[in-house]
N, C-alpha and C positions, 0 to 999 in steps of 0.2 A: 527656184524661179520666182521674181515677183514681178512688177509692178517695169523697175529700171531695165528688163533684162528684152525687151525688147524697146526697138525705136518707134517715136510717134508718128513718123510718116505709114510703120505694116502697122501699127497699133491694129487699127479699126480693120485692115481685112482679115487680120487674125482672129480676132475677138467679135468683129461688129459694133465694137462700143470704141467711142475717144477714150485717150486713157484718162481725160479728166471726168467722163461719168463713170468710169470706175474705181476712181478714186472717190467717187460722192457715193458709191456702192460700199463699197468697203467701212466708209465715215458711217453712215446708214447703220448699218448690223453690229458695228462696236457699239453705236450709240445705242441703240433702238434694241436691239437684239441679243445683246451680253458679250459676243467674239471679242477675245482679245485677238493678241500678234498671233497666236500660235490655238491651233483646233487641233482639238484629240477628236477621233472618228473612231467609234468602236466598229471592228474588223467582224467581219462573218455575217450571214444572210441575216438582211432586218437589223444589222446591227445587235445581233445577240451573243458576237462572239465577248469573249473575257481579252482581247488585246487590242491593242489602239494602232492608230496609224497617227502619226500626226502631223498637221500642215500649216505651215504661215498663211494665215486670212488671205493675202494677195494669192498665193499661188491655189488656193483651192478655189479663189472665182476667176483666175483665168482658167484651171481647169475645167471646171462648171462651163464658163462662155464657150472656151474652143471646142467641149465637147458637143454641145448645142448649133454654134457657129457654124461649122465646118460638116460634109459629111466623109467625117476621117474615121479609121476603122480605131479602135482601141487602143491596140497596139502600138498603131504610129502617133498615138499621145502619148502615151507611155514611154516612148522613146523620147519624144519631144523635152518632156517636164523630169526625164532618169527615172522613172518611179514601174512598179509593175504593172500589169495592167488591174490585177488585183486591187491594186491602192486608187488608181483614177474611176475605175469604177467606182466602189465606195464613194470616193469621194463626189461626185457627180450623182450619186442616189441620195447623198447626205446634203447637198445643195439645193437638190430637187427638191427634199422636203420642205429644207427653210424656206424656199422660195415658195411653197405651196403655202404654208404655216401665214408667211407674210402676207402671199395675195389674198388670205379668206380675211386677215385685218380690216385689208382694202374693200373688200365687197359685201362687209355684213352689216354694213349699212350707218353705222356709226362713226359719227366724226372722229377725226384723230388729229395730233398732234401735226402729222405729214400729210395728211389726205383729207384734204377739205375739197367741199362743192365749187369754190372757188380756182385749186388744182385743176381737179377734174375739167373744167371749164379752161382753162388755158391750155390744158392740154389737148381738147377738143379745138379746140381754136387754130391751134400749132397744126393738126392734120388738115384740117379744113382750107389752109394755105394752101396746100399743093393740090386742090381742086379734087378730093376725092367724090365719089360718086355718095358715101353716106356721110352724112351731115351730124355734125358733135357727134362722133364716135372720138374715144379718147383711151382706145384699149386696142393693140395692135397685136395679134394675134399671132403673125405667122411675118420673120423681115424678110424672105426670101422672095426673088424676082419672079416666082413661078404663081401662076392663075390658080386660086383653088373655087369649087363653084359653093353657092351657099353659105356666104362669110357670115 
């Protein structure tokens, strides 16, 4: 599965993202991050097994997205993407890290190449359009339509 193998009209309910910010995701982590076309994920708890699973970049972040997206049970990704459930978990723990790996980039306070105060700043600006109730927040926590209290 990548990238072509769904259409742009489900793209975003699938995923939540257009498929052209995931194509600027994907750009992201070849550049920035080492990924090539193809991720070896070593297999076994914590990644301590001795054998790989291995995925095309695209297909392990829409697995990553749909897993986070959706509240779909395992299995019925796993059926979705052919793979076991074995392997999309993995793969969605091994997403999870880099994505954790990447945000502590973002938040340790040091300029970067991608994340300037000036970002940050447009991206505060972009929320502030649709009249939220907190002012320059530029970090969305949760995209789902449901109330959580103490944001």
């Amino acid at each position: 599965m990548d990238f072509s193998s769904y259409p742009d009209p489900v793209f975003r309910d699938t995923f939540r993202f257009p498929k052209e910010l995931c194509v600027k995701i994907k750009n992201f982590i070849q550049i920035h991050h080492g990924f090539g076309e193809n991720v070896r994920v070593r297999q076994g708890v914590a990644g301590r097994g001795r054998k790989f699973y291995t995925f095309k970049t695209e297909e392990i972040i829409l697995i990553y997205l749909q897993r986070m997206a959706l509240p779909d049970r395992l299995v019925d990704v796993a059926k979705e993407f052919g793979r076991c459930p074995e392997e999309i978990s993995t793969a969605s723990i091994f997403m999870a890290e880099q994505i954790n790996s990447i945000a502590k980039e973002y938040m340790d306070g040091r300029q970067t190449a991608w994340w300037t105060a000036q970002t940050a700043q447009y991206n505060a600006d972009r929320s502030n359009q649709f009249d939220v109730p907190l002012r320059n927040v530029c970090l969305n926590i949760d995209g789902t339509l449901e109330g959580i209290c103490n944001p």
